[in-house]
C-alpha positions as CSV (number, residue, x, y, z in Angstrom):
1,X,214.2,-11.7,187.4
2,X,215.2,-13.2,191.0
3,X,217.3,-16.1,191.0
4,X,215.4,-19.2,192.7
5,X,216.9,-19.9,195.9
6,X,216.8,-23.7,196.5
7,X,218.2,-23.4,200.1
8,X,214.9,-22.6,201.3
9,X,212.4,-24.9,202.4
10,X,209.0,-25.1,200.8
11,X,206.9,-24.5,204.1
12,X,209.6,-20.8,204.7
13,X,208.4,-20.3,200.5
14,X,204.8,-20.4,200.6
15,X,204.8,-19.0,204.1
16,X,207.0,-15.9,202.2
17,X,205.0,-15.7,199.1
18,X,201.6,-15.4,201.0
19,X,202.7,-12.7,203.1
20,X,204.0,-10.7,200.6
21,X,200.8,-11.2,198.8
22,X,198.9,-10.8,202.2
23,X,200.0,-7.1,202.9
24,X,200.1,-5.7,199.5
25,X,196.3,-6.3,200.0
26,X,195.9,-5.5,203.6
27,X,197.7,-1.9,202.5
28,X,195.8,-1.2,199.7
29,X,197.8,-1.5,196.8
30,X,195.2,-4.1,195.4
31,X,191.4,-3.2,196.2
32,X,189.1,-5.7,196.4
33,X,188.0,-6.7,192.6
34,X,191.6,-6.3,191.4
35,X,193.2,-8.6,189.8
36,X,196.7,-10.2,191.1
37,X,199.6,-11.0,189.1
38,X,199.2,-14.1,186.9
39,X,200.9,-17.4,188.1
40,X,203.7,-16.8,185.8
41,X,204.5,-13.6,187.2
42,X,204.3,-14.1,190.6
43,X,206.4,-17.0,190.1
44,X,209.1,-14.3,188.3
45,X,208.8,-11.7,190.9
46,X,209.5,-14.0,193.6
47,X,211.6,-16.4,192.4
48,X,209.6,-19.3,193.2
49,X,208.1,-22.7,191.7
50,X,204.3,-22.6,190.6
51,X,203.8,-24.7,193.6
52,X,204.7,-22.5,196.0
53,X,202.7,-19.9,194.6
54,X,199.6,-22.0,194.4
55,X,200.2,-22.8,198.1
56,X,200.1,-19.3,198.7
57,X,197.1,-18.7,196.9
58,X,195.4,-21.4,198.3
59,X,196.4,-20.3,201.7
60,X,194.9,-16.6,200.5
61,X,192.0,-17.8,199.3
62,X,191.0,-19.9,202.9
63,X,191.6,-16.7,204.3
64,X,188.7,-15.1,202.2
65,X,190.7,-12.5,200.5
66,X,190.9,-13.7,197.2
67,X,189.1,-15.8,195.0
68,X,190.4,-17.6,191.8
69,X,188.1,-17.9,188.6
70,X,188.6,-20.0,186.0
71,X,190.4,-19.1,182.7
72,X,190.2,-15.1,183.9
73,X,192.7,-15.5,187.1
74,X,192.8,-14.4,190.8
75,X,190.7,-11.3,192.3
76,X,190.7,-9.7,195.5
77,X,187.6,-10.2,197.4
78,X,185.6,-7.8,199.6
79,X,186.1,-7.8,203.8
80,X,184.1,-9.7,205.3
81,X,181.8,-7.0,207.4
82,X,181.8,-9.7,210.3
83,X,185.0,-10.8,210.9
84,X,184.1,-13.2,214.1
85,X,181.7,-15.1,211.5
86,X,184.2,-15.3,208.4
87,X,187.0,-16.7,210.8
88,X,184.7,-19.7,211.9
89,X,183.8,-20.5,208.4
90,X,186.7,-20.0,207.3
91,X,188.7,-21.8,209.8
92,X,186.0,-25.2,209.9
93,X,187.0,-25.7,206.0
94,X,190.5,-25.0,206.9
95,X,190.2,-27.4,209.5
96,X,188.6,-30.2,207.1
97,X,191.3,-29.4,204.8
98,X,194.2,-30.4,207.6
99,X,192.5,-33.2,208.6
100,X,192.5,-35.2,204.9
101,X,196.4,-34.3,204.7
102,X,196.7,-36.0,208.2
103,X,195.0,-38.7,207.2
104,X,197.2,-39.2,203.9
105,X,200.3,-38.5,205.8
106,X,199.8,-41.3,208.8
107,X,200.3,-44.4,206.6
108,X,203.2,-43.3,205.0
109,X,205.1,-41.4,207.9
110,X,204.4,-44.6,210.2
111,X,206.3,-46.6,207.3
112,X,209.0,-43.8,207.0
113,X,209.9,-43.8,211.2
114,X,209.7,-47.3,210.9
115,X,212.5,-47.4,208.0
116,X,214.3,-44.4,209.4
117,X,215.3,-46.7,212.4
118,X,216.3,-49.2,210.3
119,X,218.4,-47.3,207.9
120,X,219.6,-43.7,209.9
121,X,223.1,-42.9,209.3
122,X,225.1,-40.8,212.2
123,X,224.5,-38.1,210.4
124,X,220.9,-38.6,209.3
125,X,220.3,-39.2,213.1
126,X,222.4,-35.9,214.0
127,X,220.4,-34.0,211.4
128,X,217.0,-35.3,213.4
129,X,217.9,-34.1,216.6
130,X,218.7,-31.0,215.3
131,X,215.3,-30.5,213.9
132,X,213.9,-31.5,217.4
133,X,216.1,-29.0,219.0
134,X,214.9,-26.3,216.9
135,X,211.2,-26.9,217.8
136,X,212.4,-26.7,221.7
137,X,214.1,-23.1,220.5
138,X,211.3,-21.9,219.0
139,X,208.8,-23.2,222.1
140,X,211.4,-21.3,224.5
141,X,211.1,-18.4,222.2
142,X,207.4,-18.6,222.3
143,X,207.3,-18.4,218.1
144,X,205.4,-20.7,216.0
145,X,207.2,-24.0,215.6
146,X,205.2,-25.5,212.4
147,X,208.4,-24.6,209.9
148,X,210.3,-26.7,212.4
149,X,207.8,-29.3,212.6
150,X,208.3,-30.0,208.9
151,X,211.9,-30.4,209.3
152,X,211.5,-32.3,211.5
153,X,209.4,-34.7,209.0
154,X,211.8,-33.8,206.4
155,X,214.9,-35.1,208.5
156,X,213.0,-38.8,209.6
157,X,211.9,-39.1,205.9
158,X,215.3,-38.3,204.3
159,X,216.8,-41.0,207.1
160,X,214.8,-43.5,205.6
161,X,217.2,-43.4,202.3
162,X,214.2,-43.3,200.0
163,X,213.8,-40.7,198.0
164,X,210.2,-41.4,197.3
165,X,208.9,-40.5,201.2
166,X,210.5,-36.8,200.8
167,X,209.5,-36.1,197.2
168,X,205.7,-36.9,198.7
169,X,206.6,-34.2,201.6
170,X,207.7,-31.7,199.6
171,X,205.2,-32.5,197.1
172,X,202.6,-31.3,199.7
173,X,205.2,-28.3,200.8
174,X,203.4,-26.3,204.1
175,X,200.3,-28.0,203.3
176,X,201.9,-31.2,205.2
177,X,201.7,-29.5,208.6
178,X,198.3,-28.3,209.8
179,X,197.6,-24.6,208.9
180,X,194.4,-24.2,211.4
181,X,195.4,-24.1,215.0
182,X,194.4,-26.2,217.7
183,X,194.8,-23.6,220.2
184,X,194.3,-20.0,219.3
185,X,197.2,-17.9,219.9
186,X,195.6,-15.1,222.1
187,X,195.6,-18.5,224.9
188,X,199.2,-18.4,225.6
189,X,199.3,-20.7,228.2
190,X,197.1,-23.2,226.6
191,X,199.0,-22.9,223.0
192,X,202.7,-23.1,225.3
193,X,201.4,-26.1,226.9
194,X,200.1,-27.8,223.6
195,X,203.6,-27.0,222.0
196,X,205.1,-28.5,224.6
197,X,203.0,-31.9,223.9
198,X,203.8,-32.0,220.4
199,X,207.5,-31.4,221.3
200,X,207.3,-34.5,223.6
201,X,205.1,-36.7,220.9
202,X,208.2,-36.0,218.6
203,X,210.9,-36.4,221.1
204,X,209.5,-40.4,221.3
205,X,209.7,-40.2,217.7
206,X,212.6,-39.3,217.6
207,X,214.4,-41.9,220.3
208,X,212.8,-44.4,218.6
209,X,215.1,-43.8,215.7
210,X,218.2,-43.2,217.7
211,X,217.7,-46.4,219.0
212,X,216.9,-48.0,216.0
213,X,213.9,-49.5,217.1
214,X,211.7,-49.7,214.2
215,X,208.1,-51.1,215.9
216,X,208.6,-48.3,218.7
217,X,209.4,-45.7,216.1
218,X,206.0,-46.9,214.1
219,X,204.3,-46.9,217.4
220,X,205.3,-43.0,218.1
221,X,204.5,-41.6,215.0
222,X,201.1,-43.5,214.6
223,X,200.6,-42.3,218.1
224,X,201.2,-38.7,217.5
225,X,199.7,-38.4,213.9
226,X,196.5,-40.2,215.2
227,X,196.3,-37.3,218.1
228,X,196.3,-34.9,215.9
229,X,193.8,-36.9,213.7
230,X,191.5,-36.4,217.3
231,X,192.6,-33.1,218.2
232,X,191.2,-31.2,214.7
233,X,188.1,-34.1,214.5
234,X,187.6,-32.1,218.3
235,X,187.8,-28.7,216.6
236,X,185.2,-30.0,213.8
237,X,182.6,-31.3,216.4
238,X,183.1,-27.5,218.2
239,X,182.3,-26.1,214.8
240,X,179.4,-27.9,214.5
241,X,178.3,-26.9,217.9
242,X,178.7,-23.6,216.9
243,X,177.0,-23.4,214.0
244,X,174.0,-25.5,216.0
């Protein structure tokens, strides 16, 4: 058995766990009606929490390649013969999915920046910065920033010296930052730029903080968890023109 390593964050676990899941179907060491590993298993073999492997699953299962039935356990599902079609569908109920975790987020994150302000230490405030240096890296690096992005959230919510605002994070795990993409990756430009945007919503977070200013700190994260509320109700509406 692996020994759980708690140094990891949840997002980097599930992230992980799906992969590893991911290309043992991709190559072929399950077929499609196979079954996977139980929950208990997988949670053995990788040395993870039953939430992180639900994440995964869940993750798995948006992507069409598994499917979960009751009581009998989790099965490997058929390829979609028109890839184009399965990643709309797929993608419009990933979409919706994002969108309800936004909306649960924005009331409490706008309380958490507020009371991060208020109650940062030095260190707390250090450790915030860090995080939005990371997500510059990453930008510069052109790699995907979303495991910095939830540090990021981590970092203000552990600032706000309640316990209660990270537990509901972590609670959530990867889930907490939006899985679909507003941009699709093959735009380069376009997905650069939109980095760059959420680097910048953050970075007036994140002053807000530094200066302890608690109503500009609420103001920045209602502001940038409310433009991202628009930005995947945008995606919807394309979906729906699609489908039209």
């Amino acid at each position: 058995m692996q020994v759980k390593d708690r140094s990891r964050g949840p997002g980097s676990l599930v992230s992980q766990v799906g992969e590893s899941l991911r290309q043992a179907i991709l190559s072929g060491r399950y077929s499609p009606g196979d079954k996977l590993p139980s929950e208990v298993e997988l949670t053995e073999t990788h040395g993870v929490s039953r939430t992180v492997v639900r994440e995964a699953v869940a993750a798995l299962r948006s992507d069409g390649l598994v499917e979960v039935r009751q009581g009998a356990g989790i099965f490997v599902l058929n390829a979609d013969p028109n890839p184009a079609l399965s990643g709309r569908r797929i993608d419009r109920a990933r979409v919706s999915s994002d969108l309800e975790v936004l909306e649960v987020r924005a009331p409490l994150e706008i309380e958490a920046a507020g009371l991060a302000a208020l109650r940062r230490s030095p260190a707390q405030e250090e450790a915030i910065f860090e995080c939005h240096r990371k997500i510059l890296r990453c930008i510069e690096s052109d790699e995907s920033i979303r495991d910095a992005d939830l540090a990021l959230h981590f970092a203000i919510a552990e600032a706000t010296n309640n316990p209660l605002f990270k537990q509901h994070l972590e609670f959530h795990g990867a889930a907490v930052i939006p899985q679909s993409k507003a941009i699709p990756e093959s735009r380069g430009g376009e997905q650069t730029a939109y980095r760059k945007m959420i680097h910048k919503e953050h970075e007036a977070i994140v002053v807000a903080i530094s200066d302890r200013n608690e109503e500009a700190a609420r103001s920045a994260m209602r502001d940038h968890l409310r433009g991202s509320q628009v930005r995947y109700r945008d995606l919807l509406k394309d979906f729906r023109t699609f489908s039209d």
